[in-house]
C-alpha positions as CSV (number, residue, x, y, z in Angstrom):
1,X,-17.9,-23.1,0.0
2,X,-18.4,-19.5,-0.1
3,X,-17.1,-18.6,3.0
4,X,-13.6,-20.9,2.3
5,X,-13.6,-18.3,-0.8
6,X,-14.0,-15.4,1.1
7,X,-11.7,-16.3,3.5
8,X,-9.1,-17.1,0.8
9,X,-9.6,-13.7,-0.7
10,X,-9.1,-12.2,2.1
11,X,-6.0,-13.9,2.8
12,X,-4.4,-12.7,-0.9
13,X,-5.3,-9.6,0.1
14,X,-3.7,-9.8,2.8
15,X,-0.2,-10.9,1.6
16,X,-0.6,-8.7,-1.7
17,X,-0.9,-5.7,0.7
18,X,2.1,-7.2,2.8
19,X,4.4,-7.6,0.2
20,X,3.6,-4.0,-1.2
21,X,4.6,-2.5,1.7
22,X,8.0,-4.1,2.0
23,X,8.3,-3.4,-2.0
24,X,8.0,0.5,-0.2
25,X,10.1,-0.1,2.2
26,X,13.0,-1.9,0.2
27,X,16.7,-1.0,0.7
28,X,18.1,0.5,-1.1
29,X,14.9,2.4,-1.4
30,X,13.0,1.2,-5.2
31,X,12.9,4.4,-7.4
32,X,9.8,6.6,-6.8
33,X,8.5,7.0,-10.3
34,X,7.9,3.1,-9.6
35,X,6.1,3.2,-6.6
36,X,4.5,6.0,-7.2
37,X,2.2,3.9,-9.8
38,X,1.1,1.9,-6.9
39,X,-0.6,5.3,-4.9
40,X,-4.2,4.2,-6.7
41,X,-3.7,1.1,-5.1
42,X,-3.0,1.8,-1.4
43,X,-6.3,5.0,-1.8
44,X,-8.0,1.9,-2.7
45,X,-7.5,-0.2,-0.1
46,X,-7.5,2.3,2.6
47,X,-10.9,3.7,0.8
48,X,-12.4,-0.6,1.3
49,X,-10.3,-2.3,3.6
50,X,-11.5,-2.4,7.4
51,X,-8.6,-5.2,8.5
52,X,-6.5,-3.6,10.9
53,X,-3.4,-5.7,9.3
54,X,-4.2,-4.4,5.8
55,X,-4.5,-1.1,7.0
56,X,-1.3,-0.5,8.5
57,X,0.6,-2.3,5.9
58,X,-0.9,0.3,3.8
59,X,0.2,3.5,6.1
60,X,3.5,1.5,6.3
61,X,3.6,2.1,2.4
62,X,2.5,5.5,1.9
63,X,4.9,6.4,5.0
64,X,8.1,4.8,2.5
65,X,7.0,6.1,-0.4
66,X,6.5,9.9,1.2
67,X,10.0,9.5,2.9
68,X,12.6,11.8,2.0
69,X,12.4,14.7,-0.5
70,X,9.1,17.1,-0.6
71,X,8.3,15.9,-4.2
72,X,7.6,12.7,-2.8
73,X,5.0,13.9,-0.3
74,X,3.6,16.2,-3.2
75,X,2.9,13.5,-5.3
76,X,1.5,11.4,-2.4
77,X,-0.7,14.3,-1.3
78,X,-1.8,14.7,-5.3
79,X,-3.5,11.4,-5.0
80,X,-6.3,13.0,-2.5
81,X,-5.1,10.2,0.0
């Protein structure tokens, strides 16, 4: 039973770090000062997360959200990430 809940956690986390990256990555690109609230998240997960998949998903966000103007790669920088 317990590893059929670690596995399952594992897989949410999985998708939930998925689906934030292509949230990142949308087109027409989402507005920053949204995605920008999820910066916590990704330091998080790249901070606790050894799962290659989750890993670069995560990259994959912080790579969107830094794209483009210098204020965007200020704020990402802010974070300490």
């Amino acid at each position: 039973m317990a590893v059929l809940q670690i596995t399952e956690k594992a897989d949410i986390i999985k998708m939930g770090s998925w689906a934030l990256s292509n949230l990142c990555r949308g087109n027409p690109s989402p507005r920053f000062e949204f995605v920008c609230e999820s910066l916590p998240i990704i330091a998080y997960f790249l901070l606790t997360q050894t799962e290659p998949s989750i890993l670069s998903d995560m990259l994959w966000a912080l790579s969107h959200i830094s794209d483009g103007k210098a204020d965007k790669r200020r704020a990402v920088m802010q974070t300490g990430i």
